[in-house]
N, C-alpha and C positions, 0 to 999 in steps of 0.2 A: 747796597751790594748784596747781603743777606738777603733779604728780599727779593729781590732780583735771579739770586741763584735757588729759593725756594721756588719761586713761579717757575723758572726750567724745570727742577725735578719733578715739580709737580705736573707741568705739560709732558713731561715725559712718560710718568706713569699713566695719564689719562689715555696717551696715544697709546701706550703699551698696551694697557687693557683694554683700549678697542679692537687693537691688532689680534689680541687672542681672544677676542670675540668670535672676528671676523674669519679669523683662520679656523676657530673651532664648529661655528656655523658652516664653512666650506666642507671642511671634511665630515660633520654628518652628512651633509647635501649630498655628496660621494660614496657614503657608506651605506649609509640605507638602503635594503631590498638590494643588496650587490650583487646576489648570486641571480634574480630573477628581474632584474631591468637594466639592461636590454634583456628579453625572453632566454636565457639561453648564450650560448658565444656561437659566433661565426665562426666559419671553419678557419678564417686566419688564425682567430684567438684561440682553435682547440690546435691544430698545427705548430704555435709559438709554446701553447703550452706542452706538450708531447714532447715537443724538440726539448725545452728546458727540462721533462724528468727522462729524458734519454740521457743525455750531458751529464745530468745529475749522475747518474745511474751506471754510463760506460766511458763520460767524456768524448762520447762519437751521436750524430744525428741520425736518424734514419733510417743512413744511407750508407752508415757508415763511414764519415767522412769522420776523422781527429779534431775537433776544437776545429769547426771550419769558419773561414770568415764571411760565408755568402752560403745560406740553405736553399736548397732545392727545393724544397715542398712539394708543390703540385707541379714542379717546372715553372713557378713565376720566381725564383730564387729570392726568399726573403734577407734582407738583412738581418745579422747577428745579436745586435746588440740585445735588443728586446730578449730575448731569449736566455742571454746572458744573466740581465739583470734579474730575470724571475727565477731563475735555480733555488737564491735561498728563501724565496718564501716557497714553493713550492717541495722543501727541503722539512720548511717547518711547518707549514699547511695539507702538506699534502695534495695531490693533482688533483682539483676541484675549482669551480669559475672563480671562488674568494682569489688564492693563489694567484690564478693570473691575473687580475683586474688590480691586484692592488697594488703591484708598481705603479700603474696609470694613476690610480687613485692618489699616491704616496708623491708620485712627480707634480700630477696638476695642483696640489695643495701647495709643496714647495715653493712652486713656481708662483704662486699670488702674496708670498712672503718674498722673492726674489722681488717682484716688480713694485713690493710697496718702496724695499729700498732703495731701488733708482729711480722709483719717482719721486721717494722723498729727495733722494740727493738732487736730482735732475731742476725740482720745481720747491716742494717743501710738504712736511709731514699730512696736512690737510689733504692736497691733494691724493699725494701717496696712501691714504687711506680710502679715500674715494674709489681712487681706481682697484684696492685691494678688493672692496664692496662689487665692482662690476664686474670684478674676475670669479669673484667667489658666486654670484647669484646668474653669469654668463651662462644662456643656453648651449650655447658653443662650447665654453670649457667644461662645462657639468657634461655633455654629450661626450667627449673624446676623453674625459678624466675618468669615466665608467667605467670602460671598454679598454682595452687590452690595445692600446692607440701606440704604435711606431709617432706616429705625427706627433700625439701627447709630450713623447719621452723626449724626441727631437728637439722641440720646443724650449722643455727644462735645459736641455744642453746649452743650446744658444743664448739663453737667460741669462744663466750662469754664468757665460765665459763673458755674455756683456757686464755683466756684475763685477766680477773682476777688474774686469776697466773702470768702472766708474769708481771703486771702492779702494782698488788697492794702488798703493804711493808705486811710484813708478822706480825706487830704489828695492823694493821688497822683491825676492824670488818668488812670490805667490803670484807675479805679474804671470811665468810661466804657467800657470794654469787654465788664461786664456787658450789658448792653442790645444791643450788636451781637451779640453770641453767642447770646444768648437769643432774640433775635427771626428767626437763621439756621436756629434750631431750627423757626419755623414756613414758611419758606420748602423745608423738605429734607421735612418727613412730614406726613401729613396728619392722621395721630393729634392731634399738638403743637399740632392747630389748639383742640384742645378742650385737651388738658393743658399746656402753655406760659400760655397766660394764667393758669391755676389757681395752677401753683408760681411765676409772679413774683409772682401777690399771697402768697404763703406767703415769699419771699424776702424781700419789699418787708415785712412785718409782725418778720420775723426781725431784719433786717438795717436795719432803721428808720433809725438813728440813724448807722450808716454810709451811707447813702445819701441822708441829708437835712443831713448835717453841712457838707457843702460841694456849692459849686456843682456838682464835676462829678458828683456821685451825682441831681442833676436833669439835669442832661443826659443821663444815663445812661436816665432814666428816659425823656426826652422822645424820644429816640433807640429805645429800644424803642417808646416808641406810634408814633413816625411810620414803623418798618419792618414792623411789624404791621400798621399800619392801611393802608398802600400794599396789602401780600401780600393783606389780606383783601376790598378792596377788590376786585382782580384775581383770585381767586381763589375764596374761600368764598362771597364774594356776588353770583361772576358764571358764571364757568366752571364753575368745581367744586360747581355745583350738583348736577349731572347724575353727578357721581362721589358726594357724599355721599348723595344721596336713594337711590343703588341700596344702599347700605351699609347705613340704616336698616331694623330691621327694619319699622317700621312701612309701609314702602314695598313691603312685598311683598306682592303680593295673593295668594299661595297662602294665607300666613299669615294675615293680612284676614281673608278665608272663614273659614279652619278657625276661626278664634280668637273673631270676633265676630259676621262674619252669619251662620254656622252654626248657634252657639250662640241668636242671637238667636231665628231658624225656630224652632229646638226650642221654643222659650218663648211662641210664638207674637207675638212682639215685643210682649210684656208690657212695662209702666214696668221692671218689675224688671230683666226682660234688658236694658233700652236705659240702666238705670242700671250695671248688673255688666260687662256687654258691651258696650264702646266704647274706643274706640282710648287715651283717657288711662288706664283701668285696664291695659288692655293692656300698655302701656306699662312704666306699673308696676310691672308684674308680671315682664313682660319681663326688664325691669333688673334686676329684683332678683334672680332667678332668675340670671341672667348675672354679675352681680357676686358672687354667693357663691361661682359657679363656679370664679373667677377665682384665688379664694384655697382651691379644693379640693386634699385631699394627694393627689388622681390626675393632676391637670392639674401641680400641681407638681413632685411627687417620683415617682411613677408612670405614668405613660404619655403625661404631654403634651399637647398637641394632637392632633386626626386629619388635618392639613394636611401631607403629606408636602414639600409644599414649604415647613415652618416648622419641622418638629418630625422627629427621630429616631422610626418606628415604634417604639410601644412601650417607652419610654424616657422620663421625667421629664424637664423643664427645669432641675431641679435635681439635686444626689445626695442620695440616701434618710437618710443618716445627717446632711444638713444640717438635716432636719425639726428637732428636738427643738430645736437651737440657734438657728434664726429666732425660737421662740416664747421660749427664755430669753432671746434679746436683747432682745425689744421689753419682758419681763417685766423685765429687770434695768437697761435706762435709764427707766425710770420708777421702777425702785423708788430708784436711787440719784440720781433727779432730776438726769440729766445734761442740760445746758443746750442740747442739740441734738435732746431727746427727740419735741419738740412737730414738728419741719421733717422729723423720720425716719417718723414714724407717718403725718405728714398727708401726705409724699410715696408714700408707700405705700399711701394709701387714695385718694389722687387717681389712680394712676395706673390703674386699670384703668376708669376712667368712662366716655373714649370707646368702648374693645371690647366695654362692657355695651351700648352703644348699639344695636349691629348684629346679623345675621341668626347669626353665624358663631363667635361665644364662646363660651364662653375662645381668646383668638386670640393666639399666641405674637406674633406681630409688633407687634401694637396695642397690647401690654398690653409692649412691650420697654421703655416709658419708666420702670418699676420698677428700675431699674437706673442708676445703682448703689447704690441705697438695702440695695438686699435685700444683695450682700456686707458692706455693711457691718456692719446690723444681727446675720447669722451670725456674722461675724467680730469682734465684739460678745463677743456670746453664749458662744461658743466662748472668750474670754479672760477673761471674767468666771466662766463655770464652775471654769476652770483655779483662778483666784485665791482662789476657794472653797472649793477641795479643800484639805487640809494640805499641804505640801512634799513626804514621803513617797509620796503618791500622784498629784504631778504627769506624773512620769517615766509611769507607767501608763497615766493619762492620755493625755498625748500621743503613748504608743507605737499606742494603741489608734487614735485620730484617725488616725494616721500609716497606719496599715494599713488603714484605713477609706479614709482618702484614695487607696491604691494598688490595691485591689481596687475600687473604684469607678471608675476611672480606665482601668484596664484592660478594664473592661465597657463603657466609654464607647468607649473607645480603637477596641474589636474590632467593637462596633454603627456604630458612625459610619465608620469608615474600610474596615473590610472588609465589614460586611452590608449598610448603608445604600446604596451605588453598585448592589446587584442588588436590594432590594428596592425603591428610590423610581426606578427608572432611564426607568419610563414617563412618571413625575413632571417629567422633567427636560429640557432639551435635546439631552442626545448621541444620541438618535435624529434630531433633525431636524438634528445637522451633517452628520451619515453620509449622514442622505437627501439634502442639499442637492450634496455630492460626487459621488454616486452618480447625481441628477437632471442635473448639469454634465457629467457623463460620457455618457447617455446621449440628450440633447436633442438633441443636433448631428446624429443621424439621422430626426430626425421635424419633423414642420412646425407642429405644435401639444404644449403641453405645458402638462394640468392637476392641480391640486396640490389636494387633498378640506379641507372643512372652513376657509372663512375663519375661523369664529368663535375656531377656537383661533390665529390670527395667524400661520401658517405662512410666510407672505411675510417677517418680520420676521428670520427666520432666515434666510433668501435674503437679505437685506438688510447683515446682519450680517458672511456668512462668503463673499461673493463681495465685497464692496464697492464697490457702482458711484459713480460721481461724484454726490456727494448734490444738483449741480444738475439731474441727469438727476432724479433721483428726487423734488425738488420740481415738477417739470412734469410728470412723464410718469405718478408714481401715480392710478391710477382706483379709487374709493374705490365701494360700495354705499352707499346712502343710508343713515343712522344708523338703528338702531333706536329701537324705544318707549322702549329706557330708555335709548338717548343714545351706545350704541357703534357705533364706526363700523370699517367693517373692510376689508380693498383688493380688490381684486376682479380689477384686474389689472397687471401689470406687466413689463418684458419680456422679451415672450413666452409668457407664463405666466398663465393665468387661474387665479383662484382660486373654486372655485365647489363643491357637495355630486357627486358622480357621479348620475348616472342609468345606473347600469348597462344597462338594458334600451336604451337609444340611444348608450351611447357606442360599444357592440360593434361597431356596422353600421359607423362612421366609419373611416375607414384615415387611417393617416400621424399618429398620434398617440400621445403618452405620455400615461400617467394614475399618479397617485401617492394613493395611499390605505390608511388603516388597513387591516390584513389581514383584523378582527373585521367591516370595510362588506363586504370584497368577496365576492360569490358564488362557491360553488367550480368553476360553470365557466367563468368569466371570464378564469383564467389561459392558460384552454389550451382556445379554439372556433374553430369555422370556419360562420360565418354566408353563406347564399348572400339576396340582395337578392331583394327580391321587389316587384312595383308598392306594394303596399300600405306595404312599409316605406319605399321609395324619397319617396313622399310625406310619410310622416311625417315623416321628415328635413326635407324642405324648408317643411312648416309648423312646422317649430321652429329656422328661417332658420339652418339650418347648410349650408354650403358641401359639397353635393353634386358637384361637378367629379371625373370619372376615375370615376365610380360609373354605373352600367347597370343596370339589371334582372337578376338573372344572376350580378351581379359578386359575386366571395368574398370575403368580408374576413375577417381571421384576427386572431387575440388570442396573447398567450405572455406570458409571464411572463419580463422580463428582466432583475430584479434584486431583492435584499429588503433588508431593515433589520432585524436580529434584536436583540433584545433578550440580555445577558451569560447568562442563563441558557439561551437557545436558544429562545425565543417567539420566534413572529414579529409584527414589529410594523406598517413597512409593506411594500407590495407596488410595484413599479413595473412595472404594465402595457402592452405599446406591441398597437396595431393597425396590419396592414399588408395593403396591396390584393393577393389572392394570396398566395402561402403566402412566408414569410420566409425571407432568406437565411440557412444557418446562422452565419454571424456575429453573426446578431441575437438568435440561443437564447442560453439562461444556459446 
């Protein structure tokens, strides 16, 4: 018996100390080069982060909205949570990409500590380390653990609250904490708005008898409807209209045309076409089309997404030699009727429903709520083969896995961290930190200063990486009136209008900076010298610009006094100033 309880302790430290192997390996995987891979943060990630040191700073977004539960942003109304949860690092880091990335960073790690433990409970410690291994070295989770990932944080939620079920006695009030975890999941993504209800009715059917055993597995319960039904309230059936309808594909009318009144004309809108061609077959078809996608070996193991702001160019969400073991896993808990078969398959087949919904599937971030179903099931798979084999060719076995796993890793390793920063780098924001330095540097000589392109939210990187007092910025943003389909974009702020160039009229103006993609600007924009003439002099003043210090006659000159280049040496933008007569050479590049 001695003996006996010696060998536990001691498997338990061995598993221990793989565990904080594994988990320590994950989180430098995550940490490393944090603030420069991915290039820079996307405007989502400088918008969550902005919003989290306004909150900090006034307890209102923006927009001025109190502790809201649904942000506006650009008009695609982000979820709250995220933002929520980055205050205090952003409290003690201060607004810079570390701050924001590293709740993502701090959840994805969690989260492969969460799953070892229900996989340990679910199968046994072996495996649960296995699959801690494919979570921690996952292109997929290393990709969304980076980044500033709603889906990432999502994910931990749902972990979590399934953790609770598996972990805690069904007399314990910690059972309540399913239901608050679960329903945070719909608060952070917008995905969870569709998948979250799905997998608590697949929990609630699993886990029946624990959460109807005692009182607190209804409150648990009642505790999930009433913080779903608050969020949805606030959010899917009021704001977030205007961000879901643009998502749908059915909301797009290019697709409309081509799909249905197009087809209809051909048919001369015959019954037949008005029964074939209409928005519910569409639909249909859509989905389906979309959902098989989802579970294609290109999308999965082979090239990914084409979203460079979701997916590694050319590079799988998964590694190539995981294929064969996803399909014996889900093959070998049904054939050996493991008791967690029915919550693995049906979370794996719910989870891609909302990203079949939209214009833009297979969509690495919509369909992220597959996780951590899918390690598990690999790491399944992978231990059930083993066990298959005879003893004599386990060793083989897992030398081969072993080599698979380092030459996969390595490939991973060298796309992601050295090719990905020069081929996604236009993808990303280190060109607009560079401009924003480069624009702070050279405004203090000119009296206007504009910046190309609201729609892609340039302002928000101004907002980010100068940091003005976010009560200035709730008064003093000037917003363009929203568009048709609901985004709203700023147009000016100080000092800086945000507007498309008119090359042909900015040239005449003197005493101004202009910042624009290098591919808008004309090649002799850098470098003219325009003499005014009546006719132009007027045009000016019917397009109510500030004519003062201009004459018929008068020179105004253009130069090119600064760029933005891209790591491989493209140029990306351009920073043009005009000035009345010829420029001082202080002002040439």
């Amino acid at each position: 018996m001695e003996l006996s309880h010696f060998e536990f302790m001691k498997s338990n430290r061995t598993t221990l100390l793989f565990l904080v192997i594994i988990i320590f390996g994950a989180l430098i995987l995550r940490l490393v080069q944090l603030g420069a891979v991915p290039p820079g943060l996307n405007r989502d990630e400088a918008a969550l982060g902005f919003t989290a040191y306004s909150l900090l700073k006034t307890g209102r977004d923006e927009y001025g909205k109190f502790l809201p539960l649904s942000l506006q942003s650009f008009g695609d109304w982000k979820l709250p949570a995220y933002a929520y949860v980055s205050i205090p690092f952003v409290a003690i880091f201060g607004l810079n990409e570390w701050a924001i990335r590293l709740p993502s960073v701090l959840a994805g790690v969690v989260t492969i500590a969460i799953t070892f433990a229900i996989a340990s409970k679910l199968f046994n410690r072996k495996i649960g380390l296995l699959v801690a291994l494919l979570m921690a070295i996952s292109p997929w989770h290393v990709f969304f653990s980076r980044v500033a990932s709603e889906a990432n944080l999502a994910v931990f939620w749902v972990s979590l609250a399934w953790l609770v079920l598996v972990l805690v006695s069904q007399r314990s009030p910690l059972v309540i904490l399913f239901g608050l975890f679960l329903s945070l999941s719909i608060l952070t993504y917008h995905g969870n708005h569709i998948f979250t209800p799905l997998i608590f009715l697949v929990f609630c059917f699993t886990y029946r008898k624990k959460l109807l055993a005692k009182p607190w597995g209804y409150i648990s319960l009642l505790l999930f409807g009433l913080i779903a039904g608050i969020t949805y309230s606030r959010t899917l059936f009021s704001a977030d209209q205007t961000k879901i309808s643009g998502l749908l594909s059915i909301n797009d009318p290019s697709v409309v045309h081509n799909s249905i009144e197009k087809n209809r004309l051909i048919a001369n809108n015959s019954l037949i076409s008005k029964l074939t061609a209409n928005k519910y077959i569409f639909l249909a078809e859509h989905f389906g089309q979309n959902y098989l996608k989802a579970f294609s070996p290109e999308f999965l193991f082979v090239s990914g997404g084409g979203n460079l702001q979701h997916n590694i160019p050319d590079f799988g969400n998964l590694y190539l030699f995981e294929a064969p073991f996803l399909l014996l896993g889900l093959f070998s808990i049904f054939y050996f009727k493991h008791k967690s078969r029915w919550i693995l398959l049906l979370w794996l087949l719910l989870a891609p429903i909302g990203a079949s919904l939209t214009k833009d599937a297979p969509h690495s971030a919509r369909q992220f709520a597959v996780f951590p179903v899918l390690p598990l099931i690999i790491g399944y798979g992978l231990y059930t083969t083993s066990e298959f084999l005879r003893r004599q060719y386990r060793l083989f076995f897992w030398s081969f896995i072993g080599l698979a796993f380092i030459i996969n890793f390595i490939l991973f390793y060298e796309r992601y961290f050295v090719l990905f920063p020069y081929k996604a780098y236009a993808a990303w924001g280190d060109s607009y930190k560079e401009m924003v330095y480069k624009l702070q540097q050279q405004r203090i000589h000119f009296n206007q200063v504009f910046v190309t392109r609201p729609d892609f939210s340039p302002y928000i990187y101004y907002l980010f990486y100068t940091k003005p007092n976010p009560l200035r910025v709730q008064k003093e943003l000037v917003h363009y009136p929203d568009t048709s389909e609901g985004f709203s974009h700023v147009r000016y702020f100080d000092g800086i209008t945000y507007e498309k160039n008119n090359w042909t009229r900015e040239l005449m103006v003197p005493g101004r900076l202009y910042v624009d993609w290098a591919e808008s600007v004309p090649s002799g924009a850098t470098q003219s010298a325009i003499i005014i003439t009546k006719t132009e002099l007027a045009e000016l003043k019917r397009a109510n610009i500030d004519t003062s210090g201009l004459a018929i006659g008068s020179v105004v000159t253009s130069r090119l006094v600064d760029t933005v280049d891209a790591p491989d040496g493209s140029l990306l933008f351009y920073l043009i100033a005009t000035y009345n007569g010829t420029p001082s050479a202080e002002f040439t590049p």
